[in-house]
SERO-4910 file (N, C-alpha, C, O; in steps of 0.05 Angstrom, whole numbers):
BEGIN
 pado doro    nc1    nc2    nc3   cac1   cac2   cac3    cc1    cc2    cc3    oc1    oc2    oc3
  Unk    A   -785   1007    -69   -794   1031    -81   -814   1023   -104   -811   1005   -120
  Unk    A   -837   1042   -101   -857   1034   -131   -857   1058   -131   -855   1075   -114
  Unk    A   -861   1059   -173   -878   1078   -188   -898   1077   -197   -908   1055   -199
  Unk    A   -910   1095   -203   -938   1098   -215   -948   1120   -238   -961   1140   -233
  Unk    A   -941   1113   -264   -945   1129   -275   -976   1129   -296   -983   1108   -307
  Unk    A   -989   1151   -298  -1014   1151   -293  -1009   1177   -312  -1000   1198   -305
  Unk    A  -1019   1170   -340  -1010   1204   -358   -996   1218   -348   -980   1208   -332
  Unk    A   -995   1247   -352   -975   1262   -340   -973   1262   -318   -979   1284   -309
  Unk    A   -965   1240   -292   -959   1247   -270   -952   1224   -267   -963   1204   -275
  Unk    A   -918   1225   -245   -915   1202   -230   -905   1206   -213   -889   1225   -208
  Unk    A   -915   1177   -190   -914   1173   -158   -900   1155   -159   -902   1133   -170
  Unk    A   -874   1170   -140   -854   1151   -120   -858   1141    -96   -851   1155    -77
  Unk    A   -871   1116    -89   -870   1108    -58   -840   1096    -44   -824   1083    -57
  Unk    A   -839   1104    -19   -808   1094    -16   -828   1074     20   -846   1081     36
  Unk    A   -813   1049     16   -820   1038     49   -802   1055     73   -802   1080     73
  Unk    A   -789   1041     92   -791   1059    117   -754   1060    110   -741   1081    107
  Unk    A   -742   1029    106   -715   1029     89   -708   1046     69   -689   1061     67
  Unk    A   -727   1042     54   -721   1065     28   -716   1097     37   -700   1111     26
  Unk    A   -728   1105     54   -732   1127     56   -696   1135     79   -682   1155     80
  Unk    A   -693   1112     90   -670   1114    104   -647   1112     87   -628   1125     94
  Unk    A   -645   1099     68   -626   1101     57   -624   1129     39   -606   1146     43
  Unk    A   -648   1132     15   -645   1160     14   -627   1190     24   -614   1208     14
  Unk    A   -637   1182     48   -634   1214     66   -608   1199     79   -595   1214     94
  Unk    A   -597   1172     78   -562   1173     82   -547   1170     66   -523   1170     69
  Unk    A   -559   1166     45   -537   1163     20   -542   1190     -3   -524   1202    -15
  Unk    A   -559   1193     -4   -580   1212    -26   -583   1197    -56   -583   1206    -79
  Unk    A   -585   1169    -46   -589   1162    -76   -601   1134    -77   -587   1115    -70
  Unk    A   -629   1130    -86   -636   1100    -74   -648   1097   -121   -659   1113   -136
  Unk    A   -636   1065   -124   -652   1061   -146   -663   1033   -148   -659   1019   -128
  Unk    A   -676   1023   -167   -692   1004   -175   -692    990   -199   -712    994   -212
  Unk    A   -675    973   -209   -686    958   -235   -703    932   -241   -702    912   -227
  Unk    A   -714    934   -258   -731    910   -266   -718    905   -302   -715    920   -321
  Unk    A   -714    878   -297   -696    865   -326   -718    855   -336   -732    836   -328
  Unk    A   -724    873   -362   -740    852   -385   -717    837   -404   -693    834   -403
  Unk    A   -736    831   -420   -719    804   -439   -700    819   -464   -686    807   -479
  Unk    A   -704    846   -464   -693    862   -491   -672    884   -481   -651    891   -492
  Unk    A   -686    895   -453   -666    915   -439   -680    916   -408   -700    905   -397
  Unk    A   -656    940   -396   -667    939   -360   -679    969   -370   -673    985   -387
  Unk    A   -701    966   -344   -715   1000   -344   -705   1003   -312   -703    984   -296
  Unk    A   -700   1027   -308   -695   1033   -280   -713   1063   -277   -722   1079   -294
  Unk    A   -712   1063   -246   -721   1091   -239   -705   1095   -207   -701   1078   -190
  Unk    A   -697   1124   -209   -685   1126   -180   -688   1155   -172   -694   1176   -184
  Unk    A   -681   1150   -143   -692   1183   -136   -664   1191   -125   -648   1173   -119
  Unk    A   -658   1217   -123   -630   1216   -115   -632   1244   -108   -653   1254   -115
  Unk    A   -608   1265    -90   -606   1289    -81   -590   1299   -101   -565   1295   -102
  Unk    A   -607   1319   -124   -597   1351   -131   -594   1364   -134   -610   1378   -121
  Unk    A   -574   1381   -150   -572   1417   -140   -600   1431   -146   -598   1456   -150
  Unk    A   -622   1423   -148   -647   1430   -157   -664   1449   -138   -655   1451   -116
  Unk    A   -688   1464   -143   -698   1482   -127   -724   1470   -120   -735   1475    -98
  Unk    A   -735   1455   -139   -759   1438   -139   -751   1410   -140   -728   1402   -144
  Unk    A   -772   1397   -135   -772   1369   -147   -771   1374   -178   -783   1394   -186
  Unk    A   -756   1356   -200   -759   1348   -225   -743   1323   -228   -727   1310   -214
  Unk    A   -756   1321   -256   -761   1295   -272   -754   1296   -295   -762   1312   -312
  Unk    A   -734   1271   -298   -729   1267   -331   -729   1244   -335   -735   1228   -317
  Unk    A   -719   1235   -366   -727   1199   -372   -706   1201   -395   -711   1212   -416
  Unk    A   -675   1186   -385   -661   1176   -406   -646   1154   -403   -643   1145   -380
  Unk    A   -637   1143   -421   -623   1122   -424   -637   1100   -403   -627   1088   -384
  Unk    A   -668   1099   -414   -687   1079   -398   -677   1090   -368   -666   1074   -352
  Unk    A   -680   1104   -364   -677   1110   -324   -703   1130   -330   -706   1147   -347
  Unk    A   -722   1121   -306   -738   1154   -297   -721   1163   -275   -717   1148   -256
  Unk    A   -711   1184   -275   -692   1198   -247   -711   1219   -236   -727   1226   -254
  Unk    A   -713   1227   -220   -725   1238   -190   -704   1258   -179   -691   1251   -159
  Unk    A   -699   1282   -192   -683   1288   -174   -699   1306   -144   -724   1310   -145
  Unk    A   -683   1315   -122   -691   1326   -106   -689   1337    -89   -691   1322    -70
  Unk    A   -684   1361    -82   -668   1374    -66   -663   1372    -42   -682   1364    -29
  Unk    A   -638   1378    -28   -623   1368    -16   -641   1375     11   -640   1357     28
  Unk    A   -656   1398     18   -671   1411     43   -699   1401     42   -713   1402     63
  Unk    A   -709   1390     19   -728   1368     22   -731   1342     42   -749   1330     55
  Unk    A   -706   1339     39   -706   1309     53   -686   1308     80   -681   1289     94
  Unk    A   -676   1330     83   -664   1336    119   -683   1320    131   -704   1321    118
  Unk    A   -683   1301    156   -695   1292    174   -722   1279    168   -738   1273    186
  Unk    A   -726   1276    144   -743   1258    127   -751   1237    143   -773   1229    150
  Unk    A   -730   1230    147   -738   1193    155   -754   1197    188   -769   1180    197
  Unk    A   -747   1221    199   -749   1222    230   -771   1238    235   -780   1243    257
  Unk    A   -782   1247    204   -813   1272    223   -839   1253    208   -838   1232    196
  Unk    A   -856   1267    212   -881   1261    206   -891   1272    170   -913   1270    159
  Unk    A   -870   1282    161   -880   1300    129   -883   1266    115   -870   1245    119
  Unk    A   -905   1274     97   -915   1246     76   -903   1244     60   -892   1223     55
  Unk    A   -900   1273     39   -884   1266     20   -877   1294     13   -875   1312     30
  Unk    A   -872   1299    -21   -870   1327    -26   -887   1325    -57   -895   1304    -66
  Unk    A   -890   1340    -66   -906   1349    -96   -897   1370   -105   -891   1392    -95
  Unk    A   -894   1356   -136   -881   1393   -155   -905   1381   -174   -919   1361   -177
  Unk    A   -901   1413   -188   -921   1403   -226   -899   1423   -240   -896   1447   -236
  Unk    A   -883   1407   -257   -864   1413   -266   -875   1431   -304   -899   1428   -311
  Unk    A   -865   1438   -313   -864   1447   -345   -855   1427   -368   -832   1432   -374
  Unk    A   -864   1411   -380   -846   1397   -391   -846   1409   -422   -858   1430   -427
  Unk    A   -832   1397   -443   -813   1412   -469   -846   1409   -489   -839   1412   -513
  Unk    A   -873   1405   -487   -879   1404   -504   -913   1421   -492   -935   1411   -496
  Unk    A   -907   1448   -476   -924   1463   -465   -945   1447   -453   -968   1454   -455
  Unk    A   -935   1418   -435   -960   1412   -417   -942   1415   -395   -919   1424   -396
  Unk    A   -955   1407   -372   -936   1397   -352   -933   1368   -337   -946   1350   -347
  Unk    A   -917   1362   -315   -919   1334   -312   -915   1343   -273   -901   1358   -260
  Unk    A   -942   1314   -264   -942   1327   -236   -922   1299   -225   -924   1275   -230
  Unk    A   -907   1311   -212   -893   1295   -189   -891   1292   -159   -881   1310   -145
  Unk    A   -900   1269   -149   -901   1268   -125   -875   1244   -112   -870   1222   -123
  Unk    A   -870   1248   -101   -849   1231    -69   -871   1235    -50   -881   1257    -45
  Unk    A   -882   1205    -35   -882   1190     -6   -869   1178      4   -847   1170     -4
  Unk    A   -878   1175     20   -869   1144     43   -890   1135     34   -906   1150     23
  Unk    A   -894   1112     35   -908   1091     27   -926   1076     54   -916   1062     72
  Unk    A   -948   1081     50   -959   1066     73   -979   1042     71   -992   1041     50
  Unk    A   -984   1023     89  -1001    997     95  -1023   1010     83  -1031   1033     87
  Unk    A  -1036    978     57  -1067    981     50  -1083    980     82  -1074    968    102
  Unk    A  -1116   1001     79  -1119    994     94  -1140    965     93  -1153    954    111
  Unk    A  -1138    960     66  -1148    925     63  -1128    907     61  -1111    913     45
  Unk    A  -1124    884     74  -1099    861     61  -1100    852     35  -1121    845     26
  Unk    A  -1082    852     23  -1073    853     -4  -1055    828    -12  -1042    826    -33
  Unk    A  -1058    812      6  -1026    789      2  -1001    797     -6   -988    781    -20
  Unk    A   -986    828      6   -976    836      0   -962    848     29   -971    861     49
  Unk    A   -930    832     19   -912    847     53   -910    870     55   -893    885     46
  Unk    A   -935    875     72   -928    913     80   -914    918    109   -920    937    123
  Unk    A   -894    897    117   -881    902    137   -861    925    141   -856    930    164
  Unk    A   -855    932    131   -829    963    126   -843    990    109   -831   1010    100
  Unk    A   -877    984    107   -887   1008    114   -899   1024    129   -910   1010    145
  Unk    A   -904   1047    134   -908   1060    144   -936   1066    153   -949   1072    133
  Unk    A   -949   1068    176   -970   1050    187   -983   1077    175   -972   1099    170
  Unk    A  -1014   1068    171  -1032   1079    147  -1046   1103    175  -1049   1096    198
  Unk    A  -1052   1131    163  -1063   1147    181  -1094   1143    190  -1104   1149    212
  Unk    A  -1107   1132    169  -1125   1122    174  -1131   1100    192  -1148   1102    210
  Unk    A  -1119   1080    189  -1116   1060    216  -1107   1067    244  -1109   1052    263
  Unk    A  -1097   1096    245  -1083   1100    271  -1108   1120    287  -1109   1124    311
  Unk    A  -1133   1132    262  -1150   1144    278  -1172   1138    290  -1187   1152    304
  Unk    A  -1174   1108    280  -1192   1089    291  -1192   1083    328  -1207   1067    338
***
């Protein structure tokens, strides 16, 4: 799983695993250990109506509702997008993908993603 946060907005890519475990468990996360503390981010299924987003105790969490991700792993949908309200009258945009192959090589294992649409209309 990668994030991407980019001012008010951040992108969840999940590979082709990620997205399977997701939609069988409803809860996939991620840490990276620095030298002072761990930061984590995870996406998980909640009682929610939209996608939203919060940030505590160093976790970014993702929550997501539960009819979002029915048969996720098995159709063709890319991802989902909210633009949420956040506490200080801006808002913050969030997106969930699947994650798919650069269509340049990157020295980077993109074996467990998800083949790029662009390469498939060639």
């Amino acid at each position: 799983m990668k994030i991407r946060i980019r001012g008010n907005s951040v992108r969840f890519r999940l590979t082709k695993d990620e997205v399977e475990i997701l939609c069988r468990t409803n809860y996939i996360e991620e840490i990276t250990n620095f030298p002072s503390i761990d930061f984590s981010y995870a996406v998980g299924v909640s009682d929610v109506k939209e996608l939203a987003i919060d940030f505590t105790n160093n976790k970014i969490f993702l929550h997501v509702p539960e009819k979002l991700i029915e048969g996720w792993y098995f159709n063709n949908k890319v991802g989902f997008s909210h633009t949420a309200p956040t506490n200080n009258n801006r808002t913050i945009d969030i997106l969930l993908e699947k994650d798919f192959t650069c269509l340049e090589d990157r020295g980077e294992d993109e074996s467990n993603n998800y083949p790029n649409p662009k390469s498939l209309a060639n």
